[in-house]
N, C-alpha and C positions, 0 to 999 in steps of 0.2 A: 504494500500500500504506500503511496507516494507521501509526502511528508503534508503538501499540500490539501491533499485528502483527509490527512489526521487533521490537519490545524482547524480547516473548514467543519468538519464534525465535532471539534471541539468547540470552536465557535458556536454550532447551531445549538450545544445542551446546555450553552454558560447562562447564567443569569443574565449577563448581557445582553443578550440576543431576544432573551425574554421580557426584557423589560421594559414597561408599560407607562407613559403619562401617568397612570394614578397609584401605579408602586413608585414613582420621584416625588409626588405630592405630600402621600402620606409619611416616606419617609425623611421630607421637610418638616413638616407635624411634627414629628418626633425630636429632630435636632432643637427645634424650637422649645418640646418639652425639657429638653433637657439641660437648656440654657438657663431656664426656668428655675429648672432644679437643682441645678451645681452651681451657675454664678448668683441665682438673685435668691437661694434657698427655699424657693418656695414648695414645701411640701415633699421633701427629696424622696423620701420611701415610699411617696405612691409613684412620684411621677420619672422617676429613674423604671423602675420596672417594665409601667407599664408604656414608656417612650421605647426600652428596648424591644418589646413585645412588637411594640407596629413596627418595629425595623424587621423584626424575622419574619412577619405575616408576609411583609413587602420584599422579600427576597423568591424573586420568581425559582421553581423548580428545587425549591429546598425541601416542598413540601411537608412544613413541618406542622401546617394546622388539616392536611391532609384526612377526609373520615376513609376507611373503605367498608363501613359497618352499613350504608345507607339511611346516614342521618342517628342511628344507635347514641354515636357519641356526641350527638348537640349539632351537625352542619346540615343545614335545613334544603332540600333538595339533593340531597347526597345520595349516590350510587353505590349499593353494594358491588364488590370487585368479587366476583368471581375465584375462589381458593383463597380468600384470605381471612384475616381473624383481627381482631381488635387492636390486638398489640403490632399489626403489621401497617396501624394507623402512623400518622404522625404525632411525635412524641409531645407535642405541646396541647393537640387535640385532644392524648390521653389526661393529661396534666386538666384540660378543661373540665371533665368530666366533674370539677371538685366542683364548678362555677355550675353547672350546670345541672348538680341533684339539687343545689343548697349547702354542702356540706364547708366548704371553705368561708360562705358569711355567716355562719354559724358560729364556724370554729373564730373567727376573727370576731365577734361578738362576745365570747366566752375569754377573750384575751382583754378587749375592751371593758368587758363587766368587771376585770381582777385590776384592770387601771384604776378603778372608776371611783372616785367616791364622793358618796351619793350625801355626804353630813352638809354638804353647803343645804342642799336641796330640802335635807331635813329640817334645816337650823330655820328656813327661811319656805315656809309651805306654797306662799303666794308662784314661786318660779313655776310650778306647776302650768298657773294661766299662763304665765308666757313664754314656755315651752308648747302651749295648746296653741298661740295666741300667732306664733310662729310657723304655725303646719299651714297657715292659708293660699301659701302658693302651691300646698297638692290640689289643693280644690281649685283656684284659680284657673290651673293650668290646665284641670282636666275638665274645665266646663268649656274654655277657648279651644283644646282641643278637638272633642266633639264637636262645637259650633264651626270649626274650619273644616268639618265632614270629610276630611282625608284618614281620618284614623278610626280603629274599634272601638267601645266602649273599653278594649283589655290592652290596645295599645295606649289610647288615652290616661289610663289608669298606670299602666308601667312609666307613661311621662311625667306625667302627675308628682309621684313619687320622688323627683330628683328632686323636689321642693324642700323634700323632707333632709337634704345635703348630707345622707347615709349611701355610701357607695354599695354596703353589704347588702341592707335593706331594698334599695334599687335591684342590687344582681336579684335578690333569693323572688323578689314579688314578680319581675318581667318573667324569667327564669321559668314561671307558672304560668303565666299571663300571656306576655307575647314573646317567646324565645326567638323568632325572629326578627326580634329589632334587637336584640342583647346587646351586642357591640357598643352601637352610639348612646344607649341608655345608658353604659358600664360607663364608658370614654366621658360621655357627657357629666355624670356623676361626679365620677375623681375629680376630673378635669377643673370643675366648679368649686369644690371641696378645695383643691389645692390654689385656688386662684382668690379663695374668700379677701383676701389685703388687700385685692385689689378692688373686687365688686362691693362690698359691704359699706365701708368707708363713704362713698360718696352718698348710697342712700341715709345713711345716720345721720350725718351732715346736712342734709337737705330734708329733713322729716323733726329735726329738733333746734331748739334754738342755746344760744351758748348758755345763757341763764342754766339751762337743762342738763348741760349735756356737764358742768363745774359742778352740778351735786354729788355731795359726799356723803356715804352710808355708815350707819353707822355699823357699829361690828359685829359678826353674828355670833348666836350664843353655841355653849357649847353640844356637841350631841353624843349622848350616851354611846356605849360598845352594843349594849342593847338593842334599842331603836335600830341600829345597823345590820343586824343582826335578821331582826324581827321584818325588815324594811323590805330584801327581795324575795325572800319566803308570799308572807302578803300580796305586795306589788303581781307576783307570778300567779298566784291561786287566784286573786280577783281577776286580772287580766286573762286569763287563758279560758275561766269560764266565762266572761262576757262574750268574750272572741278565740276560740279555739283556735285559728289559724294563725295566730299569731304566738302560739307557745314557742315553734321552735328556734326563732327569733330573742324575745325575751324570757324562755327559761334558759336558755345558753348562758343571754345577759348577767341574768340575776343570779348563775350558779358559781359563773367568773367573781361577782359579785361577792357572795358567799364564802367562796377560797378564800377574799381578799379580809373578811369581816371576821370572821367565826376563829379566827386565832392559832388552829389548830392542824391547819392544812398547809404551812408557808410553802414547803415543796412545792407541791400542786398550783398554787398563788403565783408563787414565781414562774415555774414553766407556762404558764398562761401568760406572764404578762412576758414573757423575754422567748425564749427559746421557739416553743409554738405558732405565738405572733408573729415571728420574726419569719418562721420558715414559712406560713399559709400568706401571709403579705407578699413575700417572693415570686410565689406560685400564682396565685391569684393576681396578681399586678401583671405579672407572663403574659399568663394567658388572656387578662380581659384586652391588653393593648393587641395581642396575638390577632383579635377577633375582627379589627381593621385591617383586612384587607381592601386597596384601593380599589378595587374592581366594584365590590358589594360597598364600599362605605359611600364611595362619593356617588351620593344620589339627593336629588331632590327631598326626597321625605327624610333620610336623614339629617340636612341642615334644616328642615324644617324641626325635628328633633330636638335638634341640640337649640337651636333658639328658642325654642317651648320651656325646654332646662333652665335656661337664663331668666322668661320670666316669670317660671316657677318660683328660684332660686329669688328673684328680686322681691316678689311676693311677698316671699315667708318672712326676710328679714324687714320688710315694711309691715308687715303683720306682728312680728316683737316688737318694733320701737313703737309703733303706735300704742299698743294694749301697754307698753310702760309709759309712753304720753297721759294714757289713761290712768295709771297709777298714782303717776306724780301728781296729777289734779287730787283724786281720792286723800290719797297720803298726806295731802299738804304739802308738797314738795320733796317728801324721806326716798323716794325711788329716781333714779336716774334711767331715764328711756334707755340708755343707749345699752344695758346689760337686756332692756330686749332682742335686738338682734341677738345676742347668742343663743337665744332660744331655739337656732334650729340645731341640728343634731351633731354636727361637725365641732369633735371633741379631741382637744381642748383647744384648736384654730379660733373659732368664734370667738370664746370667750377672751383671750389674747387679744383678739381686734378690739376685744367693747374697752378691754384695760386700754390697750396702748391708744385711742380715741378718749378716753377718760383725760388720762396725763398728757394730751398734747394743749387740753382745755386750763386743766388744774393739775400740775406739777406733785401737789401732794394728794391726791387721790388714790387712793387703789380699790379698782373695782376687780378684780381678778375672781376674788371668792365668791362675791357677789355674781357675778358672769355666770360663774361655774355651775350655778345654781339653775336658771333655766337652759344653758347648756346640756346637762344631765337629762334634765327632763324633756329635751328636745329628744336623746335617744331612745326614752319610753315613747314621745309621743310618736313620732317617726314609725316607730314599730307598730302601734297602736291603728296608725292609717293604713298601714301595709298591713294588717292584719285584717282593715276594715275592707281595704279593695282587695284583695283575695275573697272574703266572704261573698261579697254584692258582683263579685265580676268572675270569678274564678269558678272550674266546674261543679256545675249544683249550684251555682250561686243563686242569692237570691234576689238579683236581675237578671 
């Protein structure tokens, strides 16, 4: 065979030869996440991952999000191959499969619950409303959705969702709902999640006045080992009977939760919040950026998507600072709006922005703990709406 002959066949099976306008695009996406994430910090352990992930989705003939199960393993329209087996997938499509029962925003749930403490939340009951008060761009998003008639009631309800600014929550509800849009739901989630310093900010600013925003709270009291104790036990039994579909979501939470309360279990506590986390973050960050490829992502109802996420996402955080607008009237002035925006679920981001927005006003401020407080409650509530649109949209539902 002439040398020529090799070169030209090696040419015709190189990435090169294969590659497409919309694998260059996406894996501009990615450079761009990752500028994001390494020079300007923003959010590095979601958005390192899942930037590497669209760079392998977008590497033609590598095959590595590959199904040959016919769709088995989560690739919707997928052709079973003839003599082959599951493992003879691609290795990042097996990897999805975690994204794809539920089992990794679960498991990143149960890591999140042993972070999490829940004493501001207790110290301080009212965060509850603006943790609720801040779910309003699920509902926003998914009445515009509907009304722009491009979507189902279960994809509308999967967009819906990104309000709730819970990437896990998003994967495990569409995952149910509309596994065919999974990609731009997932992408769009994080993506938002990691971008909050930049989106949050301007609406705080523009929904409160400086008077408002120089309030100082006073300190919160203390909360028992008790109460802590007692708290996701509770929280889980009420919650799971009102809404069963939402147990496996927050009884993860409140078990993580538990390890972290109950004294007794540090082992367990720790591997949940370090080692576990760390390795299902990996994995799951892979595979959800994996899930753009350019061919399927860049589409019209996708950006139409991801722009639904955005003003979801703008929603919710206009839904805390106002219901704390509302407060500080009530209170006499004791609550500062602006720890409502952390009311949505993106923890401990949010509430970081409500501080550092605090101290650019009043110097000696610290709203931090304060923050933390419908921050928390943002992840019960989050869970709580994705609990509610599974029941009302999901099979058997009752719509």
């Amino acid at each position: 065979m002439q040398i020529s002959t090799i070169l030209l066949n090696l040419w015709e099976q190189s990435g090169f030869n294969l590659l497409q306008i919309e694998n260059i695009i996406m894996i501009g996406v990615a450079v761009v996440f990752l500028v994001l994430a390494i020079k300007f910090n923003f959010e590095p352990l979601l958005l390192v991952p899942i930037a590497f992930g669209i760079i392998l989705a977008n590497l033609p003939g590598a095959n590595l999000m590959l199904d040959t199960t016919g769709g088995e393993l989560g690739a919707i329209g997928a052709e079973a191959v003839a003599g082959t087996h599951w493992y003879d997938s691609g290795v990042i499509r097996i990897i999805y499969v975690g994204v794809k029962s539920g089992l990794f925003p679960c498991l990143i749930f149960l890591g999140v619950g042993a972070m999490t403490d829940f004493g501001p939340l207790l110290s301080n009951p009212i965060s509850l409303l603006l943790g609720a008060a801040a779910q309003l761009g699920v509902y926003a998003a998914f009445l515009i959705a509907i009304a722009s008639g491009k979507f189902t009631p279960q994809e509308a309800a999967s967009i819906a969702i990104i309000g709730g600014a819970d990437g896990p929550t998003a994967i495990f509800l569409t995952s149910r709902l509309a596994p065919q849009i999974l990609a731009p739901i997932a992408l769009a989630a994080y993506s938002y999640m990691a971008l909050i310093p930049i989106i949050q900010p301007p609406i705080m600013k523009l929904l409160t006045t400086e008077k408002e925003r120089k309030v100082e709270m006073k300190q919160l009291r203390t909360v028992s080992k008790t109460e802590k104790i007692i708290f996701p036990v509770a929280v889980l039994i009420v919650c799971a009977l009102l809404l069963p579909s939402v147990a496996p979501l927050l009884g993860m939470l409140m078990l993580g939760n538990l390890f972290r309360e109950c004294g007794v279990v540090e082992r367990l506590s720790d591997t949940a919040q370090n080692s576990l986390m760390n390795m299902v973050t990996i994995l799951l960050g892979i595979s959800v950026g994996a899930t753009a490829n350019g061919e399927d992502f860049l589409q019209l109802k996708t950006l139409l998507i991801i722009g639904l996420g955005l003003v979801a996402f703008s929603f919710s955080t206009a839904g805390g600072v106002l219901f704390g607008k509302l407060l500080y009237v009530v209170t006499g002035g004791k609550i500062n709006p602006l720890i409502g925006a952390a009311g949505v679920s993106a923890v401990p981001m949010a509430a970081r922005v409500a501080q550092n927005e605090g101290r650019k006003y009043n110097p000696t401020n610290f709203l931090l703990m304060h923050a933390m407080g419908p921050n928390v409650a943002g992840v019960i509530g989050s869970a709580v709406a994705a609990g509610f649109l599974l029941a009302a949209f999901g099979p058997g539902g009752i719509f």
